[in-house]
N, C-alpha and C positions, 0 to 999 in steps of 0.2 A: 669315842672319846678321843679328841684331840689335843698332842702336848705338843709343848717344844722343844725339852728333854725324852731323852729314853727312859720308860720306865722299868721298873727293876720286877726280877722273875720275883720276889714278894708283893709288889703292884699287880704284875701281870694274874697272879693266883688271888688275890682280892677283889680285881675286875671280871675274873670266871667264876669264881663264886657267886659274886652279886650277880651275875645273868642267870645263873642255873637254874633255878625255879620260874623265871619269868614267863611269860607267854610268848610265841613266835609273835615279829611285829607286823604280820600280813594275815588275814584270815583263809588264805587257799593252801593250806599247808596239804605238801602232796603230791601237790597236781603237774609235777615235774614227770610224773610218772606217763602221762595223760596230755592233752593239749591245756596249756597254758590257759588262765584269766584273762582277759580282754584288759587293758589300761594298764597296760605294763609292757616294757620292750622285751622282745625277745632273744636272746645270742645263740644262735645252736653252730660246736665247731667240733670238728672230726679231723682226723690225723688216723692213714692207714703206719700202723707201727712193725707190721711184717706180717710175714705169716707162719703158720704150723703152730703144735699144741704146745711145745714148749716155748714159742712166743710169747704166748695167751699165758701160761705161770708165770712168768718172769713181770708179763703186766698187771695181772693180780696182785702180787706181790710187791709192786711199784705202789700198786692204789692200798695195802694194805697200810704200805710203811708210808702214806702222806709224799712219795713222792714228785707229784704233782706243785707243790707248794714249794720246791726247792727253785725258786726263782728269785731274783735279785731285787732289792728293797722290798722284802715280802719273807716274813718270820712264823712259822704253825707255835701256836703255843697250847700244846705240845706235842711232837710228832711222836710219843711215844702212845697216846691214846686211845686206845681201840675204836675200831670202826664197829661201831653197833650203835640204833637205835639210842637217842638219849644223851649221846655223849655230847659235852658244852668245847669248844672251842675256842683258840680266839685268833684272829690274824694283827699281828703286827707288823703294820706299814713303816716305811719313809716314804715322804713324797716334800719336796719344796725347802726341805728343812725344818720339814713337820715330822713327828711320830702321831699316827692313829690305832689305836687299838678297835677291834671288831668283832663282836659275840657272833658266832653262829652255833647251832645245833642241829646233830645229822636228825633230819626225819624217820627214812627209812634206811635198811639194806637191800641192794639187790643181789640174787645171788640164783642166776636161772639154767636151766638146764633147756637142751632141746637143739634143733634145726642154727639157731644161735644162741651162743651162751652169752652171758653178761654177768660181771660180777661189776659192782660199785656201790654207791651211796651217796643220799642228796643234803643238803644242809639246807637250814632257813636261818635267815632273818632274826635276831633277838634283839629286844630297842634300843641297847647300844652298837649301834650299824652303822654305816655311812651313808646305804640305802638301803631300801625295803626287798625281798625276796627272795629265792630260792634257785641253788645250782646244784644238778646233780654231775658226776663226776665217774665214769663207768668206760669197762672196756668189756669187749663183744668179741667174739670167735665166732666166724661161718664157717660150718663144717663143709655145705658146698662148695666154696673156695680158697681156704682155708687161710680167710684173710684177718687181720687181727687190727683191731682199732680203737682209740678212746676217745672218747663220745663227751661231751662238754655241754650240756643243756639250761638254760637260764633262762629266768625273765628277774625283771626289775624295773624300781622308780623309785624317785629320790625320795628322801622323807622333807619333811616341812623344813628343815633348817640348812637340806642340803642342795636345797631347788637352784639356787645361785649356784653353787660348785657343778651341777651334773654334768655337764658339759666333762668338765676335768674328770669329775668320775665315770662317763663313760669311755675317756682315751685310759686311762688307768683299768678299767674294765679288758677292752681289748689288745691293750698289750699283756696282762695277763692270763686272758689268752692266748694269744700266742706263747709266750713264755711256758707257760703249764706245757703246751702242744710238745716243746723242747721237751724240755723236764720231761717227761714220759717216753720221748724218743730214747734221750739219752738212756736213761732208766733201765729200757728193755734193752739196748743194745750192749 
């Protein structure tokens, strides 16, 4: 959804509403987990954030509270949300002297134990998007070297009305990542 004003947190819960029940707007809902769909680009970006186990809580902890999302022209509505299965999103942009609003919905949780641990969660796609698919958003502990890292995993492609803009959406793509990359540094430090 694109305005030219800001909309307001009654607009904003109007437009999370109306997504909640929709269907993700990609059929590989998933597969973030796994190697990605063919016909979509891929972004995979990593940031070692330190290390030791109280690294790794304090990055948990970051991913729990939506940290990540605390980058500039870039709004979670709402960072109060719980990370589980289910829950509707929505990110509000600036870009140009535009406001865009954007539904996603996390897919799954991760939350593993073992040789590396990983705690995060991936979000999709819902057809008020700017494009089509899915980012998962995760940090990792290796107990062999007891390095601690968050992990940025994505594929995408535009949808039918944003084929003209992609370009601009993939430089907006990858500065936030970079920007998240931040946000997470800071986070844990």
């Amino acid at each position: 959804m694109l305005r030219l004003s800001q909309p307001d947190p009654a607009e904003i819960r109007t437009f999370i509403s109306s997504q909640q029940n929709l269907k993700f707007s990609y059929p590989e809902v998933g597969t973030t987990r796994e190697e990605v769909p063919k016909n979509y680009t891929v972004d995979h970006n990593r940031i070692q954030l330190g290390t030791g186990a109280e690294t790794f809580n304090r990055a948990r902890t970051a991913i729990r509270s939506w940290k990540m999302f605390e980058v500039a022209g870039l709004a979670l509505c709402w960072p109060e949300m719980p990370i589980a299965a289910g829950t509707t999103v929505a990110l509000l942009a600036r870009h140009f002297g535009c406001w865009s609003l954007n539904a996603c919905r996390i897919v799954y949780v991760l939350d593993e134990s073992g040789a590396v641990e990983r705690y995060g969660f991936a979000y999709g796609t819902l057809p008020e998007h700017g494009v089509i698919g899915e980012e998962r958003f995760s940090v990792e502990y290796h107990a062999r070297d007891q390095s601690v890292w968050y992990d940025l995993y994505a594929f995408s492609r535009p949808t039918l009305l944003s084929t003209l803009a992609y370009p601009l959406a993939r430089a907006l793509q990858r500065r936030f990542a970079r920007d998240s990359k931040q946000a997470m540094r800071d986070a844990v430090q």
